[in-house]
N, C-alpha and C positions, 0 to 999 in steps of 0.2 A: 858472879864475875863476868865482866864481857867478854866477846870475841867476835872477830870479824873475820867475813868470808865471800868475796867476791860469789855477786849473783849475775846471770846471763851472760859471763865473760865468752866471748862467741868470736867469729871467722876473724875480726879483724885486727889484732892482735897475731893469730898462727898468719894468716892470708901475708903480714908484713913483714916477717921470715922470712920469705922467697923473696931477689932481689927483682925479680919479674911481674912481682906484685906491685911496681913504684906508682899511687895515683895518681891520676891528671887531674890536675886544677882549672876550670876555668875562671879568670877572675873577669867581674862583667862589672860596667861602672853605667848605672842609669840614673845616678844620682843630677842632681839639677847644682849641688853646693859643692859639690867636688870637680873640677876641671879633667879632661883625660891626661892633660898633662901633668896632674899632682901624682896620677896612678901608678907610675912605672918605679919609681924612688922606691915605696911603702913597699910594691910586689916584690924590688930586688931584696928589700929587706925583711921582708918573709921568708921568702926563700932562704937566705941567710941561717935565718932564725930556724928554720925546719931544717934544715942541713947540718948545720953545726952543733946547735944547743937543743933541741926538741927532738930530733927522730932520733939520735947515740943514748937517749935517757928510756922513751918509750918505745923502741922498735920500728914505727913507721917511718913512710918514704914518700914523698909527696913533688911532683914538677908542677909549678904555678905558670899559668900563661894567660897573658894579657886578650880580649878579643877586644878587637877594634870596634869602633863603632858601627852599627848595621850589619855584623857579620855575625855568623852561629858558631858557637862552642863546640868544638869536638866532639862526635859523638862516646858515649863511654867517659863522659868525662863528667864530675863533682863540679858544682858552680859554689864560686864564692860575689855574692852579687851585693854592690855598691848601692845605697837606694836613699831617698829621701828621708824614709819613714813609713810604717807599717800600714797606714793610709795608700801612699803611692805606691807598696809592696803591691797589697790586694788589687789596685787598679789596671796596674801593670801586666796582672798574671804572674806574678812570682807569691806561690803558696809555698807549701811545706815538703815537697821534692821536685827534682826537674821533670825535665816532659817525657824522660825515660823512664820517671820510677827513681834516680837516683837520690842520694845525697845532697842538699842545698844549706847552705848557712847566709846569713843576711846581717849587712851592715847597715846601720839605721845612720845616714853622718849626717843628718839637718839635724835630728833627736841631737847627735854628740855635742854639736853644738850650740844646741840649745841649753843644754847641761855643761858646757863650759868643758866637755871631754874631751878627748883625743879620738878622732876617729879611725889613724894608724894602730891602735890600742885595741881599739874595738875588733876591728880587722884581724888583727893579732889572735887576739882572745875567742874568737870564734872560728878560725880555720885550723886554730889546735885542738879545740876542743870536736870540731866535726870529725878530725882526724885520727883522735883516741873514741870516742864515740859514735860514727856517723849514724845508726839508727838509734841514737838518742834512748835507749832501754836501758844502761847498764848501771849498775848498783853496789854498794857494800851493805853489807848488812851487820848491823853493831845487835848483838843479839844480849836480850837481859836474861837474867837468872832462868826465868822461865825460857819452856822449850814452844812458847807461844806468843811469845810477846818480843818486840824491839823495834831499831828502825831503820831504813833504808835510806841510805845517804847515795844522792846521784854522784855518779862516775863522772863529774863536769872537774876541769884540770886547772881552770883559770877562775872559776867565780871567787874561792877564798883569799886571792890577793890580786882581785881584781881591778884598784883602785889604779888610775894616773900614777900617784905617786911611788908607787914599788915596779912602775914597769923601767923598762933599761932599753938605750940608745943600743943601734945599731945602725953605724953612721952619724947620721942626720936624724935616722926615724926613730922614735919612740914605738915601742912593743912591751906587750905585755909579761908580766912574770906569769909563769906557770908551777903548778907545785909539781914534784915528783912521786914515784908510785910509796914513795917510802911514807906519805902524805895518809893513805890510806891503811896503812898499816901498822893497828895498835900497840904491837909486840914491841916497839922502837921505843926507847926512854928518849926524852927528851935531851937535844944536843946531841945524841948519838951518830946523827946523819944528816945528812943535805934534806931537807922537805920540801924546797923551792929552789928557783933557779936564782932568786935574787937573795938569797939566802935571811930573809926577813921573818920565816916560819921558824917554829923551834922546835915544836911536836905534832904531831900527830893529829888531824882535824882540830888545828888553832884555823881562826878564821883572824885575820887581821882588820885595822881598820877600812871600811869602806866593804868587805867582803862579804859574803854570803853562800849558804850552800843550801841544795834542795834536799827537803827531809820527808820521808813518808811513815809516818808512826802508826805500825801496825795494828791492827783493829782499834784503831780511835775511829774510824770514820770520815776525816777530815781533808783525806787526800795530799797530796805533793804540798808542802808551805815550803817556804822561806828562811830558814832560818841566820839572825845574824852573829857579831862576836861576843854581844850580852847572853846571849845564847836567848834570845824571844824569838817569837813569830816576827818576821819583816813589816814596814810598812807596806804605801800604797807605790815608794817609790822602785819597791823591789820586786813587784808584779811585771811577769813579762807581758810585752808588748804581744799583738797578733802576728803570729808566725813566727817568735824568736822559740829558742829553744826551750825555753821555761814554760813557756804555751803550750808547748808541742809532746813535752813528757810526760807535761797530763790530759791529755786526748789520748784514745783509745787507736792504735794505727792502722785499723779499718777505714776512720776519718779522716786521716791524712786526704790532701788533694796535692794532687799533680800538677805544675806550673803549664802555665800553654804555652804551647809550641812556639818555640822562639822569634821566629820569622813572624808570628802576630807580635810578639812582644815590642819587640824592633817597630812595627809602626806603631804600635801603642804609647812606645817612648816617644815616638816622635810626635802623636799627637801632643802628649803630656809637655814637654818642651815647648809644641808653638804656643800650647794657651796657657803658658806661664810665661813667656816672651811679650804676647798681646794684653797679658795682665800688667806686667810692668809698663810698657809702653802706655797702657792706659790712666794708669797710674802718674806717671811722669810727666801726661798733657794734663792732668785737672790738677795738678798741683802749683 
């Protein structure tokens, strides 16, 4: 018979108990396909979405704030940064925390659109999921008969109904569904309870269309997969990218690197900017 049992449920979960615990967001947009002007709509509607329907479900408390362009993020503060693609991530200096050590989550919105996605979506789906998870460790463990064997299902809130089509307006903007803790929790008969905010789950690790969750099956060897709602191994479309979180939970956090110091960043964007400016224009005379 199985059973499940949250593994390394750790500070941040009690830490967002205390209302003095509220974390700062910074939200940073160096993206080349996103205007700063798209960015404020999406952020009011994050906010929203952590306010209302995601912190009254899981505990946490979260103030997102916009930095302007060429200016530095709060110190003490989580970044949620805006970017090209995992390419322009690593050029840039935005790796796998900030230049404090903190928490950093990353939006890929040239990738989003390249896939025909929502990049408000994306946005969505990774500032809740750094928010129930920020060091990216946390697990269930679906344990089999033996007192030796089972597998470890990542603590990730949004990959099992991850898809465009189950996420929900807020406003204007599209955000993501998330499931709820009851998601995790085998003991729940089917229909018994809410599993998702868009109420498109029915039990208990259902993965819906488009979904996926990270699975680590104990002494096979094989490390962190993929797994989808046929219940296989993923393809190649459901490998993470460099430095998204599906990267990052199977790296050892010894290896983790720290993003540089912002004020390099800041002119690294801007170089990134002119010789994407001088590429078009160059482009537009030989054509």
């Amino acid at each position: 018979m199985a059973n499940t049992s949250p593994t390394n449920r750790t500070s941040s979960k009690q830490a967002s108990a205390n209302p003095a615990s509220t974390i700062q967001i910074s939200v940073i947009n160096a993206s080349t396909v996103i205007s700063d002007a798209d960015v404020p709509a999406v952020v009011d509607a994050l906010q929203q979405q952590v306010t209302n329907d995601f912190g009254p479900i899981w505990g946490v408390n979260a103030i997102l704030s916009i930095v302007p362009s060429g200016s530095q993020p709060p110190a003490g503060s989580w970044w949620l940064t805006i970017l090209d693609d995992a390419d322009q991530a690593g050029a840039l200096g935005y790796h796998d925390l900030t230049s404090e050590g903190l928490p950093l989550s990353k939006v890929f919105a040239a990738t989003d659109l390249k896939y025909g996605s929502s990049w408000s979506v994306t946005a969505s789906h990774e500032l809740l999921e750094m928010l129930v998870d920020p060091n990216i460790n946390l697990t269930v463990l679906m344990q089999t008969d033996s007192q030796t064997a089972g597998t470890l299902y990542a603590y990730e809130v949004c990959d099992a109904c991850e898809d465009d089509s189950f996420g929900y307006k807020i406003g204007t903007v599209l955000v993501s569904d998330f499931v709820y803790p009851s998601w995790f929790e085998t003991f729940r008969k089917a229909g018994s309870t809410q599993f998702d905010q868009g109420k498109s789950i029915d039990k208990p690790f259902e993965l819906i269309k488009g979904g996926y969750i990270g699975t680590f099956v104990i002494n096979s060897g094989t490390g962190w997969q993929q797994t989808t709602p046929d219940r296989k191994l993923s393809d190649t479309s459901n490998r993470g990218a460099v430095g998204s979180r599906r990267e990052r939970r199977a790296i050892p956090r010894s290896q983790w690197v720290e993003s540089r110091p912002h004020r390099e960043v800041v002119e690294r964007i801007r170089d990134y900017k002119r010789r994407i400016q001088t590429i078009e224009k160059d482009r537009k005379l030989a054509a």
